[in-house]
C-alpha positions in Angstrom: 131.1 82.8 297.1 128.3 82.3 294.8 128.8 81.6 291.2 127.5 85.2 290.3 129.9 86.9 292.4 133.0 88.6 291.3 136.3 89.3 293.1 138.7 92.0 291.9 142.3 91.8 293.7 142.9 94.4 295.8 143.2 97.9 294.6 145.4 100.4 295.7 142.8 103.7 295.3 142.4 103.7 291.7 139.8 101.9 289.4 139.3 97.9 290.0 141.4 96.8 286.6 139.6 95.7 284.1 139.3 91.9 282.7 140.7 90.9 279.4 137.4 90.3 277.0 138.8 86.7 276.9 138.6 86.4 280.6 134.9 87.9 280.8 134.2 85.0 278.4 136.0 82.0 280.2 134.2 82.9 283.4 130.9 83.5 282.2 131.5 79.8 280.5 132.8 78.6 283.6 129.4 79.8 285.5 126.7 78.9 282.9 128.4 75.0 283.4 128.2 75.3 286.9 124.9 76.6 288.0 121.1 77.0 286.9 118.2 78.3 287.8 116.3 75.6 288.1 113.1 74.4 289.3 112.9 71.4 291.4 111.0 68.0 289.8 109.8 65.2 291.0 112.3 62.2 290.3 109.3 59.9 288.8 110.2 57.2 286.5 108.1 58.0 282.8 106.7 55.6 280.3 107.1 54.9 277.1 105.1 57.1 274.6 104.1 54.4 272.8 102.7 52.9 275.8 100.2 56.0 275.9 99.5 55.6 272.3 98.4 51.7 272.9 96.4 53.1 275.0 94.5 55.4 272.8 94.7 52.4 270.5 93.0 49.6 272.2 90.3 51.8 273.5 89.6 53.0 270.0 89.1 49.5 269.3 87.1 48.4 272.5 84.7 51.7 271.3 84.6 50.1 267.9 83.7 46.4 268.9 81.2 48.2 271.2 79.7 49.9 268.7 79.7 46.8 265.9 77.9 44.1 268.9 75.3 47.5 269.8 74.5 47.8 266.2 74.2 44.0 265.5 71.7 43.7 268.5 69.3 47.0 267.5 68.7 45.8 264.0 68.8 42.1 264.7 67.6 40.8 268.5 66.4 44.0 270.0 62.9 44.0 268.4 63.1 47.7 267.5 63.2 47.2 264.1 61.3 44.4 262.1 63.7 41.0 260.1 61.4 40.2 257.4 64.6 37.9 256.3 65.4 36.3 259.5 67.7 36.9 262.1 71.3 35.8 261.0 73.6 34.4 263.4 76.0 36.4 265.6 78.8 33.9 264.1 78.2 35.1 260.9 79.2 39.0 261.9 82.0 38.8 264.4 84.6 37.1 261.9 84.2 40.6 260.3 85.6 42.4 263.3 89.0 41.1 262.0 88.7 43.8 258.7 86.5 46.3 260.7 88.9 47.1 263.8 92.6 47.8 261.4 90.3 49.8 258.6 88.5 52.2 261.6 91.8 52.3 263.8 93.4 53.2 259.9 91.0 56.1 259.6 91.3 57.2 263.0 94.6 57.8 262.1 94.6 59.1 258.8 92.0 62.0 260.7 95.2 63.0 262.9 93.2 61.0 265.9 97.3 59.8 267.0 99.0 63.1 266.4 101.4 63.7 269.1 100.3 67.2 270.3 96.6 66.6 269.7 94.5 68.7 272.2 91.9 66.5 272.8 87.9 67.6 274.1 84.5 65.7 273.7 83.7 68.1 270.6 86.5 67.6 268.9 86.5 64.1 269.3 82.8 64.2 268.4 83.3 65.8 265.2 86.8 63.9 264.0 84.8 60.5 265.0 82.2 61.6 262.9 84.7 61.9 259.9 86.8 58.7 260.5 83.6 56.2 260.9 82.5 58.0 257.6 85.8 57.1 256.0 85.8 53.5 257.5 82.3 52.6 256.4 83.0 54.5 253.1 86.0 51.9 253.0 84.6 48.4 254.4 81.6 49.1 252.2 83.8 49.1 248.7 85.3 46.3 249.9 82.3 44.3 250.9 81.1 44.6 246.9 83.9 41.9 246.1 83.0 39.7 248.9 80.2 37.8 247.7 79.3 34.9 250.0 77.6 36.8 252.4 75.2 40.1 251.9 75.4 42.5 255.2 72.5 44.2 256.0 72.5 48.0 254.7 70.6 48.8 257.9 72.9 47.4 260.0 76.1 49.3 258.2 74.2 52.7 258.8 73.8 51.9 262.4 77.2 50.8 263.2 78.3 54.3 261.8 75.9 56.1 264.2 76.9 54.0 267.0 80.8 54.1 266.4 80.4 58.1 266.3 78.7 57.9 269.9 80.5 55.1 271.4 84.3 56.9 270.1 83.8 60.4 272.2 82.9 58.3 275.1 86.0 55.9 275.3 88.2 58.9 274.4 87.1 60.4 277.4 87.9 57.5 279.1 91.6 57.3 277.6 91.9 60.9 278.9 90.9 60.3 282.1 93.4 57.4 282.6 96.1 59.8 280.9 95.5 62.5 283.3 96.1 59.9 286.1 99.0 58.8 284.6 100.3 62.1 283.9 99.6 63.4 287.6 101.6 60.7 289.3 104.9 61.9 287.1 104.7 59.2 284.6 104.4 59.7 280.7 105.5 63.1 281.1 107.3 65.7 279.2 110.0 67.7 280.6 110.0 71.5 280.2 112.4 74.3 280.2 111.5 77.6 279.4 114.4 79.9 278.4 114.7 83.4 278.3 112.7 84.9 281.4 110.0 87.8 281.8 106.9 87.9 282.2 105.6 85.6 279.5 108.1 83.2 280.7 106.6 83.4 284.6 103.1 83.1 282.9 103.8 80.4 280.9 104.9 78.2 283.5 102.2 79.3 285.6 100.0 77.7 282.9 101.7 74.6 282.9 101.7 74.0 286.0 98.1 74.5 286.7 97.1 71.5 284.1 98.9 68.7 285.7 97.2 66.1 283.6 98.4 67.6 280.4 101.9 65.7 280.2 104.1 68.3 280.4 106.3 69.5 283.4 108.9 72.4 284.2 111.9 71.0 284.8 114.1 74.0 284.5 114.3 77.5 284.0 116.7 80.0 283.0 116.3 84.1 282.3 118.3 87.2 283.3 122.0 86.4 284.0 121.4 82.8 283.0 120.4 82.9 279.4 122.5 86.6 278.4 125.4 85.9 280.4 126.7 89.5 281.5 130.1 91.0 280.6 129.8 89.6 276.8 128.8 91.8 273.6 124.7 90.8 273.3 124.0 88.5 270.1 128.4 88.2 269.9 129.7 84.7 268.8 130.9 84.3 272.0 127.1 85.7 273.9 125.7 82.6 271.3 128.3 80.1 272.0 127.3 80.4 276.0 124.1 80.4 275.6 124.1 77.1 273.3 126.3 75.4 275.6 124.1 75.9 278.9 121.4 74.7 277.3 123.4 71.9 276.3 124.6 71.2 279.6 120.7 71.6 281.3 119.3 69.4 278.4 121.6 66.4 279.5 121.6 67.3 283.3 117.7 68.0 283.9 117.1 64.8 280.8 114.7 67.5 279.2 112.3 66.4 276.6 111.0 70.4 274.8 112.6 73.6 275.2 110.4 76.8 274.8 111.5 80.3 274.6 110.2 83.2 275.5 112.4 85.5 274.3 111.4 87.6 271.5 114.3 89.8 270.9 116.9 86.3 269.8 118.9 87.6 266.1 118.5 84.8 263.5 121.5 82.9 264.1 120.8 82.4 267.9 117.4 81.0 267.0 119.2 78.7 264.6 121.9 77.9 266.8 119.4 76.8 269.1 117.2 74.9 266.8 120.7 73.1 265.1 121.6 72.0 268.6 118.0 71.0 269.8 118.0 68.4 266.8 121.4 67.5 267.2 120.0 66.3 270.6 116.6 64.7 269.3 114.7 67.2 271.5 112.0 69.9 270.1 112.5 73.6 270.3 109.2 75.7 270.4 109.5 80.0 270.2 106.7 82.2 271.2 107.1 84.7 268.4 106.5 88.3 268.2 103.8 89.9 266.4 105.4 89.7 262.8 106.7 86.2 263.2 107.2 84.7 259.9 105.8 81.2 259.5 107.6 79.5 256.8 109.9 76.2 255.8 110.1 73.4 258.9 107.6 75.7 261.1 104.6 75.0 262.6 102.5 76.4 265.5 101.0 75.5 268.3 99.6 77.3 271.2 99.8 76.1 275.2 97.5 78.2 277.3 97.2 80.6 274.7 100.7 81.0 274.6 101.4 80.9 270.8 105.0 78.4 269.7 106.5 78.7 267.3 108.6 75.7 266.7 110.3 73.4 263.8 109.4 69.8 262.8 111.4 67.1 263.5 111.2 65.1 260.1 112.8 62.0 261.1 110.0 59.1 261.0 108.3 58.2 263.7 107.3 54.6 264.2 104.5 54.0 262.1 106.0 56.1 259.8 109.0 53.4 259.3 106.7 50.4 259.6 104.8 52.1 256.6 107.6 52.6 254.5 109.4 49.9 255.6 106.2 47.9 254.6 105.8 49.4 251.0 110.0 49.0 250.9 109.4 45.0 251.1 106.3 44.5 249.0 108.0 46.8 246.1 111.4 45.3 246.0 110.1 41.6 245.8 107.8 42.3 243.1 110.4 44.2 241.2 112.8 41.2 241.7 110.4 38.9 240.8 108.9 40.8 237.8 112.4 41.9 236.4 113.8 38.7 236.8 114.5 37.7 233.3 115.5 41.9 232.8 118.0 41.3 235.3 119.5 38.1 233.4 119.4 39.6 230.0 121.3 42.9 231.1 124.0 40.4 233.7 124.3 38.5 230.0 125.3 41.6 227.9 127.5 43.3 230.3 129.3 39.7 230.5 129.7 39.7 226.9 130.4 42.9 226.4 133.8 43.6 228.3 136.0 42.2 230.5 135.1 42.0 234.6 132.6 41.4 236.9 129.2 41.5 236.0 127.6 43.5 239.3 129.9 46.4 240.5 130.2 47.6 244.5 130.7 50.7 245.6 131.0 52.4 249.2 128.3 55.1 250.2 127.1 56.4 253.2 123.2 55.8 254.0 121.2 56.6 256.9 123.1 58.1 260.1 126.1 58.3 258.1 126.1 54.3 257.8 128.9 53.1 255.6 127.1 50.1 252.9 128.2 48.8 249.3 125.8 49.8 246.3 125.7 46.7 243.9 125.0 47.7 240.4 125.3 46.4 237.0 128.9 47.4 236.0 128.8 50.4 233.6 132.5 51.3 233.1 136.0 49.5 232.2 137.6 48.0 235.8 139.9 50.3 237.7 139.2 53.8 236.1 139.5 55.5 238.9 142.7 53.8 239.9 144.9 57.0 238.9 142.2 59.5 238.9 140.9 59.0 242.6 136.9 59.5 243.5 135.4 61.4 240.4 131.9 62.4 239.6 130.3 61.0 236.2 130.0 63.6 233.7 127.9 64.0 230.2 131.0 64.1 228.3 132.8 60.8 230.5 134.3 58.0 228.4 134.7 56.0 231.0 131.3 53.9 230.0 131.4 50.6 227.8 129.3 50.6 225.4 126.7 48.1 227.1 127.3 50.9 230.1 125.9 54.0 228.1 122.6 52.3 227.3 122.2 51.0 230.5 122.7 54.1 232.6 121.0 56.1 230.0 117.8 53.7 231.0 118.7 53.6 234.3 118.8 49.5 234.4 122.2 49.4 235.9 120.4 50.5 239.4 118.3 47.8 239.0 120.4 45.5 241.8 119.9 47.5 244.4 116.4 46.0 244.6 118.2 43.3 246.5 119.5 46.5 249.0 116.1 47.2 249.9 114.8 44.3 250.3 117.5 43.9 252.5 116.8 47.0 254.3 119.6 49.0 254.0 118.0 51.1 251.7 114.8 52.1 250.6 112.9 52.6 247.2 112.5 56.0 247.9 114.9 59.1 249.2 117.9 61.1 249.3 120.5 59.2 246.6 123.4 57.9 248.7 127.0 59.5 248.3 130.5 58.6 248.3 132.0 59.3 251.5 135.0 61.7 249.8 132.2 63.3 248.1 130.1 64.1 251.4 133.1 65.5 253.1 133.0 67.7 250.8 129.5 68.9 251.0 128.6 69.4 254.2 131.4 71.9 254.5 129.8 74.0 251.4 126.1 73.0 251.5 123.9 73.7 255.1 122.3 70.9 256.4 123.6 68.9 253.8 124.2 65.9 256.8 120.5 65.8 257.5 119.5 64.1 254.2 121.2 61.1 256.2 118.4 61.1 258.7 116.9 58.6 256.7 117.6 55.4 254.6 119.2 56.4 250.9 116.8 55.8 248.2 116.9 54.6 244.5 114.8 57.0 243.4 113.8 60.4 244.8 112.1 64.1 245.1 114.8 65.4 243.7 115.5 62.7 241.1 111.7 63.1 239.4 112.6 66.9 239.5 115.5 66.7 236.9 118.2 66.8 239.2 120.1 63.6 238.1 123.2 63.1 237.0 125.5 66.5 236.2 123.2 68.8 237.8 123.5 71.3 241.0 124.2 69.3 244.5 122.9 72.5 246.4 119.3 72.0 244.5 119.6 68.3 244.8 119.8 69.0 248.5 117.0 71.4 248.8 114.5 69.0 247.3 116.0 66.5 249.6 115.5 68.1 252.6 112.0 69.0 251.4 111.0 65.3 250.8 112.1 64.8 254.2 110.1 67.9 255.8 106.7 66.5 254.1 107.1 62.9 254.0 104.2 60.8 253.8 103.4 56.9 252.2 101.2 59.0 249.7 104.5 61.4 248.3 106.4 57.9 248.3 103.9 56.4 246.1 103.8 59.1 243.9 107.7 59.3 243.4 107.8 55.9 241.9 104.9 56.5 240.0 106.3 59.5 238.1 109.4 57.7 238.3 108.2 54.8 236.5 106.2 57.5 233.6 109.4 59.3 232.9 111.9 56.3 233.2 111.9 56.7 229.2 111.8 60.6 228.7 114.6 60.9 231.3 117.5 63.4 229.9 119.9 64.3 232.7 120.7 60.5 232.5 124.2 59.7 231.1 
């Protein structure tokens, strides 16, 4: 029997009886588990992304080095243009190299050259090459005004430009071509399933499958019977609670890297059933949308084929991402330690003095991936005040401070420790504040999405923080800004947090 047939016991004339609604359920459950319709796919062993991005990298580079030795020898040894001053020595250049390659390889970057996604052509390289060589020569040229032991040849900068935006297109083709190969021998490839069915669906895959070099595979599909299992209420709990769970089970069964569906007609909750259970399994979720598709919040679109996707950004940070902020984490804590030094003795000194206890106080709060670690601040309260009382939140009108306490959580100087936290890396100068674990128990229960402001390192300072919600204030607003600081990270927002965290450390009024 197959696992879409149906038996009925034997009847004796009358109607086949019917089966309970909880009965319909359990077997449709039982059959989604069991079967799919899936394609068959190659069993080939993939590759690292990064490896792919290294790649791109090192022929970036190569074009670059290219480009600096082609420039070098048209305005120096090639004859083409006159040296009035002399020909200076090759040995004399190539030490530069070691500033030019990170600053271009910087700008290709900040151009979206390494976006994951990125379709990539000889125009659009051509015209984004253009742009990032201006940007790099905009760059190495500032910073060759402070280096005064050698004078580069104006000539020669303008020619490297025009011969880094020739020689880039060229290597990227290269870099695709080696991709492609890659890519059509099963490796560095992402796995596909397209849900829902029809005609888009059969289209769709058709299109994928006649670009074999663009990384992406079918893997599986499912439509009809599959993805609305039959004998259940359309768009029920129960119809949602199948359909979540085969893709569950096909996701970890077919080790599928994207889902995209094709099917319009999904309620709100089954797209965000689907979404909440595509992040919970670190995968993306793309939607081809119908004509009045509203674009808003942790959206963005893309198209494959024409097909457009509609999908939702997965804000955890990617490599370089970390590396950055990791980066700026290390350089910022040491300073502060280092400048705040005698700060940090001074208020250590008065909250010794001023009562009884240890000077630094710890405190157990949950950080990134719901990691338990101890805050270590200047003590602000008497010892054991929450002995009889249990976990309680601060409040404007607490008399639980000392007096040394007020004025130092009023400016903020008792979180002043936790400099040696992020240096220490398990937390970082900038994001979500970190919570008590009675408190988040709480929370999530009340609050959506309230657990994914734990998809990164807590913070001393953050979005929401600059935004006056400190202190006594609304946890559900606290959380949106969160969430929206984590939706549009970037080094540059970071930066700007501590700046205006820095101008309004003394204007501050939700601190108590």
């Amino acid at each position: 029997m197959t696992p879409g047939d149906t038996t009925t016991p034997p009847s004796t004339g009358g109607a086949p009886p019917t089966l309970p609604r909880a009965a319909i359920a359990d077997r449709a459950m039982r059959r989604i588990l069991k079967s799919a319709s899936t394609v068959p796919t190659p069993s080939a062993s993939s590759l690292e992304p990064a490896l792919f991005a290294a790649i791109w990298v090192a022929l970036d580079g190569i074009a670059v080095t290219t480009a600096f030795l082609a420039a070098y020898w048209i305005r120096f040894t090639s004859a083409w243009i006159p040296a009035p001053l002399g020909v200076p020595p090759l040995a004399t250049y190539v030490p530069v190299l070691a500033v030019v390659l990170p600053v271009s390889i910087w700008a290709y970057r900040r151009c979206g050259l390494y976006r994951p996604g990125r379709v990539s052509s000889f125009s659009r390289d051509s015209l984004s090459g253009v742009r990032a060589a201006a940007l790099a020569v905009v760059v190495l040229v500032a910073a060759a005004f402070f280096y005064r032991s050698t004078s580069f040849s104006r000539g020669f900068v303008a020619l490297f430009w025009v011969a880094t935006t020739v020689a880039f297109p060229v290597f990227r083709r290269v870099a695709s071509v080696v991709h492609g190969g890659l890519r059509k021998r099963g490796h560095g490839v992402a796995r596909i399933a397209i849900l829902g069915g029809g005609e888009v669906a059969r289209r769709l895959e058709e299109e994928i499958r006649s670009g074999p070099g663009s990384g992406l595979i079918v893997a599986a599909s499912l439509g009809g019977d599959d993805w609305r299992p039959p004998g259940v209420s359309p768009e029920s709990s129960e119809d949602r609670a199948l359909r979540t769970a085969r893709v569950r089970n096909l996701v970890r069964s077919r080790r599928i890297h994207r889902i995209l569906v094709t099917d319009a007609g999904l309620s709100f909750d089954s797209r965000m059933d689907l979404m909440e259970e595509c992040h919970s399994l670190g995968i993306s979720c793309g939607f081809v949308p119908d004509l009045f598709e509203v674009l808003v919040g942790r959206t963005h679109v893309e198209d494959i084929g024409g097909f457009p996707l509609v999908g939702f950004r997965m804000f955890p940070l990617d490599r370089w991402d970390r590396f950055q902020k990791r980066s700026l984490d290390i350089a910022g804590s040491l300073l502060g330690l280092v400048a705040l030094l005698p700060l940090l003795a001074f208020v250590a000194l008065c909250v010794r003095l001023d009562s009884p206890g240890p000077v630094f106080y710890r405190q157990q709060r949950l950080g990134r991936d719901g990691r338990e670690f101890d805050i270590v601040k200047f003590r602000s309260m008497h010892p054991g005040v929450e002995s009889d009382t249990g976990p309680v939140r601060a409040r404007r009108t607490d008399g639980r401070p000392t007096r040394v306490g007020r004025v130092i959580r009023r400016l903020s100087l008792d979180e002043l420790p936790q400099l040696w936290n992020v240096l220490r890396g398990v937390m970082s100068l900038v994001g979500p504040r970190p919570e008590r674990p009675h408190f988040v128990s709480e929370y999530q229960r009340r609050i959506p999405r309230y657990l994914e402001r734990h998809e990164v390192k807590s913070g001393m300072t953050g979005w929401a923080q600059v935004n006056g919600f400190r202190g006594d204030t609304s946890i559900e607003g606290r959380t949106r800004l969160d969430l929206w600081y984590l939706e549009n990270w970037s080094l540059a927002l970071d930066v700007k947090i501590l700046v205006l965290t820095a101008v309004r450390f003394l204007f501050q009024k939700e601190a108590f």
